[in-house]
C-alpha positions in Angstrom: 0.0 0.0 0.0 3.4 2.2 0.8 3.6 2.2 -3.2 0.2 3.7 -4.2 0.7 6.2 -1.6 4.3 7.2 -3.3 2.8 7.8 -6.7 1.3 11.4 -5.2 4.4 12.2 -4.0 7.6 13.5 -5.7 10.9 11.5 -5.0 14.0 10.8 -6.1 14.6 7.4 -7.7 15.6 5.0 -5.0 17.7 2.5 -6.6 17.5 -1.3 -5.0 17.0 -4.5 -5.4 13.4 -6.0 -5.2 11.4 -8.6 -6.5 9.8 -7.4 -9.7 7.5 -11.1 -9.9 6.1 -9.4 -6.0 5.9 -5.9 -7.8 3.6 -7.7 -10.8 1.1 -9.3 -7.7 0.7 -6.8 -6.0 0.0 -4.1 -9.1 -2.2 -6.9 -9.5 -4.2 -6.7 -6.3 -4.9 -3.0 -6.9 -6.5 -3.5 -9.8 -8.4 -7.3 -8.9 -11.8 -5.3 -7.7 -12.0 -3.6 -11.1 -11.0 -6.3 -13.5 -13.5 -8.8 -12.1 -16.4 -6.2 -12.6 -15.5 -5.9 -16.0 -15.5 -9.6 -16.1 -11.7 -10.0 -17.1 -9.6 -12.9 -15.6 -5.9 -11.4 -15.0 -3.3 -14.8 -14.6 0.2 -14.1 -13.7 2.4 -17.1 -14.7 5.6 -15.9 -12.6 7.5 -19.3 -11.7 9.6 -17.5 -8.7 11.7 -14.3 -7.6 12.2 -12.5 -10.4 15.5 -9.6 -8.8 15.9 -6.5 -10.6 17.7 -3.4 -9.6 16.2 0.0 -9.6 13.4 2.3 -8.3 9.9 -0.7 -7.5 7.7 2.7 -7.2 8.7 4.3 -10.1 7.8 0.3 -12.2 5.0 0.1 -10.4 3.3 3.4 -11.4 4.6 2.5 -15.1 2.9 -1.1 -14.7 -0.2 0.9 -13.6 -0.5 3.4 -16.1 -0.4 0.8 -18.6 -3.5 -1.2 -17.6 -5.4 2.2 -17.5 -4.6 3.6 -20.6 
């Protein structure tokens, strides 16, 4: 939920290390109430930790814009 908060806010990149396979669920999750109205089935096939290196809030509002637009 810390990650929807952020995308109001302004920062800095803050470059680490993170699970981008977590990052995908979770985006997930805040759209799961939505797609299931629309009667759209969302399936993630992510077979395990998937590390990447770089700013998860920054992806994450990426990953969201591009299920609403």
């Amino acid at each position: 939920m810390q990650g929807v908060l952020n995308f109001a806010r302004e920062n800095k990149p803050k470059y680490e290390e993170f699970d981008f396979s977590e990052l995908m669920r979770d985006t997930a999750l805040i759209f799961e109430h939505r797609l299931r109205n629309s009667n759209v089935d969302l399936v993630l096939d992510l077979d395990g930790p998937l590390i990447m290196q770089g700013d998860s809030s920054q992806l994450q509002q990426v990953l969201v814009n591009v299920v609403i637009n």
